[in-house]
N, CA, C and O of each residue as an XYZ file, in Angstrom:
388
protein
N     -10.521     18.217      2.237
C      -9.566     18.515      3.291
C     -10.179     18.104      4.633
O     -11.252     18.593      4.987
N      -9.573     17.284      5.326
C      -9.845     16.969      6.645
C      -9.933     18.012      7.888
O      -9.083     18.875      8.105
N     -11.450     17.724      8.905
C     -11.033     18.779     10.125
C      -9.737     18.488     10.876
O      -9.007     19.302     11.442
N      -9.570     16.910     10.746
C      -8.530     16.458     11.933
C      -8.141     15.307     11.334
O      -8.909     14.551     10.739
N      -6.570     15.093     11.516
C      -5.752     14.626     10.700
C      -4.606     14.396     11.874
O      -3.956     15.285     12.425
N      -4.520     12.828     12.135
C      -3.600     12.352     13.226
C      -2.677     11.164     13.295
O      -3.173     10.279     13.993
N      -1.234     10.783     12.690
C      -1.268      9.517     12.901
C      -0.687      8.814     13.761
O      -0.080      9.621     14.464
N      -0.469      7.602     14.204
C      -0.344      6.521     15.585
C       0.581      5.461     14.990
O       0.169      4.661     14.150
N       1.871      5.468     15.452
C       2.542      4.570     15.258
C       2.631      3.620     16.281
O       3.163      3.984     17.329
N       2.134      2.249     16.165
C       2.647      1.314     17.217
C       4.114     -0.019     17.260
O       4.203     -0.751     16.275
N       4.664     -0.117     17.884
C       5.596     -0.830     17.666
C       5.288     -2.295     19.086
O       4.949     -2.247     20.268
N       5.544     -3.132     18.383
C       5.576     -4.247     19.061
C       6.759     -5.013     18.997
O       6.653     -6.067     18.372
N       7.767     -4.771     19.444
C       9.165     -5.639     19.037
C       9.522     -5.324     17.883
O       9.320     -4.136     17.632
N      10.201     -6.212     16.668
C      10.903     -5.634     15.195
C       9.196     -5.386     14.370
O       9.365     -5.310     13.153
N       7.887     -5.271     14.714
C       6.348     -5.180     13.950
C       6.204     -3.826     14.351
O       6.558     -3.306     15.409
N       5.552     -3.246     13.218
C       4.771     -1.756     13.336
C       3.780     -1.596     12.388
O       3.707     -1.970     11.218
N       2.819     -0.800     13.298
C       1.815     -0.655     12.540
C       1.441      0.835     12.490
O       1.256      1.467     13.530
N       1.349      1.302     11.463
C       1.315      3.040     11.028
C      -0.150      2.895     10.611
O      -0.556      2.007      9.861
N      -1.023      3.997     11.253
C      -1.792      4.209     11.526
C      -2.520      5.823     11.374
O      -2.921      6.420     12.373
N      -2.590      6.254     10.348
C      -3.301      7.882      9.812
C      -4.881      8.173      9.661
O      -5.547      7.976      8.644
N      -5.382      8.739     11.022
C      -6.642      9.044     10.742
C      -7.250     10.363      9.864
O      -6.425     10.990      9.199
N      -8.091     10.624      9.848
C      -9.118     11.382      9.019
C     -10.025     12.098      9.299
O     -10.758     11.963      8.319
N     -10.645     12.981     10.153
C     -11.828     13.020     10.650
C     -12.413     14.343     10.079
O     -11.852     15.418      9.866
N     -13.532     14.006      9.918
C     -14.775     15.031      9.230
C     -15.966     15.064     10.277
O     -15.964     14.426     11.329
N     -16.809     15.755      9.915
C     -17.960     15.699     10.751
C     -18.781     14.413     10.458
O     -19.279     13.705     11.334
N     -18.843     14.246      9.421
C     -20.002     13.141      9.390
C     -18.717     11.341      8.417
O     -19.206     10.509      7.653
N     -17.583     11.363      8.762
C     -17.043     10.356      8.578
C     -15.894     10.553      9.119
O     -15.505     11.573      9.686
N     -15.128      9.200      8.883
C     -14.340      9.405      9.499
C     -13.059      8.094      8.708
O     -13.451      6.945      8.508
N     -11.856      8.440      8.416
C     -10.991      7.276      7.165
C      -9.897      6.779      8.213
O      -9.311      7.574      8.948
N      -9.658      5.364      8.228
C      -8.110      5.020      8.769
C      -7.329      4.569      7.993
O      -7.549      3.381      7.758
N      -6.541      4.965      7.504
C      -5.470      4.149      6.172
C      -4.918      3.656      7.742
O      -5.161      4.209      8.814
N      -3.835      2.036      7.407
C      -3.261      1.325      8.347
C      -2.635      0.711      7.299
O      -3.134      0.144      6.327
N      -1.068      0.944      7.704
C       0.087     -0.150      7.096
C       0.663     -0.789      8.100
O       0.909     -0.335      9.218
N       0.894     -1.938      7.656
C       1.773     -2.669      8.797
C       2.949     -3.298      8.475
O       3.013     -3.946      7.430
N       4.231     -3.170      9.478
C       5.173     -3.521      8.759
C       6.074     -4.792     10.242
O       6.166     -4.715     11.467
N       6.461     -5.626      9.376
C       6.659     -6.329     10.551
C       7.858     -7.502      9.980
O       7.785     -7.606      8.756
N       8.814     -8.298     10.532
C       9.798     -8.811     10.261
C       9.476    -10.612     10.798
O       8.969    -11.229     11.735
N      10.179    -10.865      9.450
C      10.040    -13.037      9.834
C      11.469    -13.211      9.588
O      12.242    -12.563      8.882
N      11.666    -14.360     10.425
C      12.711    -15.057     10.368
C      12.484    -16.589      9.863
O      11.884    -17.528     10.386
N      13.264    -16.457      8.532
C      13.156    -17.528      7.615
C      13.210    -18.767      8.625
O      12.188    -19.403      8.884
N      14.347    -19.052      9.136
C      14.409    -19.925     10.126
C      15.369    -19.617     10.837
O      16.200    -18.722     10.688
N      15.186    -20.794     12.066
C      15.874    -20.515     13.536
C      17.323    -19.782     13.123
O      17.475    -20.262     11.999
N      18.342    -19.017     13.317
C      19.377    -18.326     13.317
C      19.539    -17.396     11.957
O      20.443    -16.570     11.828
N      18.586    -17.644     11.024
C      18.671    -17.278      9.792
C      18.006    -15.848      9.420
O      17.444    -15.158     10.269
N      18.122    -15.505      8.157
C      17.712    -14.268      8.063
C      16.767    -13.905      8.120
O      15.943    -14.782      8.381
N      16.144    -12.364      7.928
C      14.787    -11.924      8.490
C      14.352    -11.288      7.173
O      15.004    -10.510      6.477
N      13.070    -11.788      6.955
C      12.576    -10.749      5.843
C      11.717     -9.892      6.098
O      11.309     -9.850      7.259
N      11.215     -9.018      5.184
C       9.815     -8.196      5.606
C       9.040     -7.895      4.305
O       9.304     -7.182      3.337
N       7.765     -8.857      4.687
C       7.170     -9.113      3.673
C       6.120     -7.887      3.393
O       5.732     -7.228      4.357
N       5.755     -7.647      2.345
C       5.051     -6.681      1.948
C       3.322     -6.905      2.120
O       2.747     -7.915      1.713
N       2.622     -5.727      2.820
C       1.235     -6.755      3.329
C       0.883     -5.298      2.428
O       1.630     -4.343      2.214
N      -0.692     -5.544      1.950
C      -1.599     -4.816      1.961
C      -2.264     -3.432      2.466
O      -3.251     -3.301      3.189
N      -1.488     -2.486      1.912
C      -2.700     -1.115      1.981
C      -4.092     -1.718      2.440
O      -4.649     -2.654      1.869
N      -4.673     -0.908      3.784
C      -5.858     -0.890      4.194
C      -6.546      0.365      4.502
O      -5.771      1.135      5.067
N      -7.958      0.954      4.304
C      -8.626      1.700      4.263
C      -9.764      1.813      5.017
O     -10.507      0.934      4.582
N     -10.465      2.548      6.129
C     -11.412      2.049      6.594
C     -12.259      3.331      6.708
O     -11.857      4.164      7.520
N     -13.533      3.644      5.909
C     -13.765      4.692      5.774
C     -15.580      4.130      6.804
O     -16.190      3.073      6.645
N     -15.982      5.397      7.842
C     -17.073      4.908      8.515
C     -17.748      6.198      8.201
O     -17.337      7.346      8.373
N     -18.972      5.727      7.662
C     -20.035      6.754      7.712
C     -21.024      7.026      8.372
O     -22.033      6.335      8.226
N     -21.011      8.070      9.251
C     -21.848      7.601     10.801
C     -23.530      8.438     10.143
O     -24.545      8.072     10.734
N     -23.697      9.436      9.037
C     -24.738      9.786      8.916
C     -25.763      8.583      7.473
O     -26.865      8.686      6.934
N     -24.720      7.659      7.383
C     -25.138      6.803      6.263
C     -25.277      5.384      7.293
O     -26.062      4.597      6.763
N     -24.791      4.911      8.466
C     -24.495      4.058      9.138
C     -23.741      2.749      8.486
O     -24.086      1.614      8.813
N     -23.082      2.900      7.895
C     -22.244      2.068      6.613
C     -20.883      2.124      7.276
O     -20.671      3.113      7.977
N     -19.804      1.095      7.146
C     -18.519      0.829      7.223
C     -17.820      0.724      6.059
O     -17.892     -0.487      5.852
N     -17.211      1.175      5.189
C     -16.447      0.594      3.977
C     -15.011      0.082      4.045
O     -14.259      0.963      4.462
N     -14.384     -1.091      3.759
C     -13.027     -1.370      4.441
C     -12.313     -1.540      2.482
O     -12.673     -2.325      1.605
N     -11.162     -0.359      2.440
C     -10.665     -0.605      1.006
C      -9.475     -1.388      1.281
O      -8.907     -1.088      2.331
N      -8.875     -2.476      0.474
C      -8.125     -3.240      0.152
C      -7.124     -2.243     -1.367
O      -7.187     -2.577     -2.550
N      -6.308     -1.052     -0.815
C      -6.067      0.067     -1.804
C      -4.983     -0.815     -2.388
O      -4.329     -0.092     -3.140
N      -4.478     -2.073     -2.389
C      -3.389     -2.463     -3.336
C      -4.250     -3.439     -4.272
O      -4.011     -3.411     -5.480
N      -5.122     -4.199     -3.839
C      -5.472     -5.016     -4.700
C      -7.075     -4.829     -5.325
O      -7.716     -5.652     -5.978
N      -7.550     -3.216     -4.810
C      -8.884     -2.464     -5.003
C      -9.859     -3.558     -5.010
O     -10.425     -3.950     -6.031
N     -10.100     -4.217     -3.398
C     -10.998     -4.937     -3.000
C     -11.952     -3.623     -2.805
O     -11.597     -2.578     -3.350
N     -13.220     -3.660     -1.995
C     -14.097     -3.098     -1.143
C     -15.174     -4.019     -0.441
O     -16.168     -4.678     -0.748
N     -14.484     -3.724      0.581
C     -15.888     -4.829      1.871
C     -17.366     -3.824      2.275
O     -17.066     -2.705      2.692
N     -18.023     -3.949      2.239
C     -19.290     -2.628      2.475
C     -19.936     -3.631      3.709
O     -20.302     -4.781      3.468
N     -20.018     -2.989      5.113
C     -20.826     -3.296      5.813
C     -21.683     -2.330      6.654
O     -21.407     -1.131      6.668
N     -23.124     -3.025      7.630
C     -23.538     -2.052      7.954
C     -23.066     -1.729      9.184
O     -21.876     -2.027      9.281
N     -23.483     -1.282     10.074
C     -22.917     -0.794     11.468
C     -24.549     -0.796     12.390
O     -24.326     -0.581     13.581
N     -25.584     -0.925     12.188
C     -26.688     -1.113     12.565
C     -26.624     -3.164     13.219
O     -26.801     -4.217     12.606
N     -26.344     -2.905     14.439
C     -26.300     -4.239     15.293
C     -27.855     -5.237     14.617
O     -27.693     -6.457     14.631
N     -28.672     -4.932     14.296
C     -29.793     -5.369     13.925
C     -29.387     -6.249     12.336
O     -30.224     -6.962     11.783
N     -28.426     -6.100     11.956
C     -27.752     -6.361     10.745
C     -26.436     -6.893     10.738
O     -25.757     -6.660      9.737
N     -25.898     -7.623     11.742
C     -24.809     -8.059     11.997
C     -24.457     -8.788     11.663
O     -23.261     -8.973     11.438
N     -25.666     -9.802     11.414
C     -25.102    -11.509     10.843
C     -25.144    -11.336      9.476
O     -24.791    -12.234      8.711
N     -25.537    -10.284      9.104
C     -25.303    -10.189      6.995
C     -23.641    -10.306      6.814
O     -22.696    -10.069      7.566
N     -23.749    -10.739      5.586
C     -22.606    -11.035      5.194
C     -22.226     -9.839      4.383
O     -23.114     -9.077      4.000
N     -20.923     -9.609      4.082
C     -20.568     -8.310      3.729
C     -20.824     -8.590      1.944
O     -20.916     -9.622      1.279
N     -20.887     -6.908      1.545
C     -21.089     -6.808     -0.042
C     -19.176     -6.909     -0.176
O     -18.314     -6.181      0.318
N     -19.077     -8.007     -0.966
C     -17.242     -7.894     -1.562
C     -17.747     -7.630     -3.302
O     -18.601     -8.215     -3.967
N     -17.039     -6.776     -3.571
C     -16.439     -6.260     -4.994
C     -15.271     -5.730     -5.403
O     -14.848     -4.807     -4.707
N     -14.543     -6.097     -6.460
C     -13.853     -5.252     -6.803
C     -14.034     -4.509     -8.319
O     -14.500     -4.868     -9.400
N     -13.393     -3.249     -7.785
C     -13.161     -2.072     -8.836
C     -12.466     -2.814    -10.538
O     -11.678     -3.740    -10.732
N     -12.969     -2.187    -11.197
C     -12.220     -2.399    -12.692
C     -10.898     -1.429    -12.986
O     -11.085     -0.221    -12.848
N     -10.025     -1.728    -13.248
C      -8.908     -1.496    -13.325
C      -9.183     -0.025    -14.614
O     -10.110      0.156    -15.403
N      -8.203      0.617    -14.401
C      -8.678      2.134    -15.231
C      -7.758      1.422    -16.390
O      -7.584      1.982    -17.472
């Protein structure tokens, strides 16, 4: 159960991005959906394409970033220590249950 639990809707014209934080003492999670509208072409209809569940879980007593990809159960693992910036991130994905 979360201490603090907040979410942020932004709208930019027919685009939105929903935004639910998480906060604990020692982490902290952003789930982020985004939803946003195309127009096939000039006068024509608009679709809205379906993007990716995102996850961004930061661990400030581990100094670790984890970014989940929750539709297609990617995981990006990076560090957050500037001394370690130019590493390239650990990518894996999960095995399907």
């Amino acid at each position: 159960m979360p201490d603090l639990k907040f979410t942020l809707s932004r709208n930019f014209g027919p685009n939105r991005t929903d935004t639910t934080t998480y906060l604990k003492a020692d982490r902290k999670r952003d789930d982020e959906l985004q939803h946003y509208r195309q127009q096939l072409w000039l006068g024509g209809p608009a679709v809205s394409p379906r993007l990716p569940r995102v996850a961004t879980i930061t661990r400030c007593d581990l100094s670790k970033v984890f970014q989940l990809n929750v539709d297609d159960r990617l995981l990006w693992l990076s560090n957050q220590d500037s001394s370690q910036s130019n590493a390239r991130p650990q990518i894996g994905r999960e095995e399907p249950y």
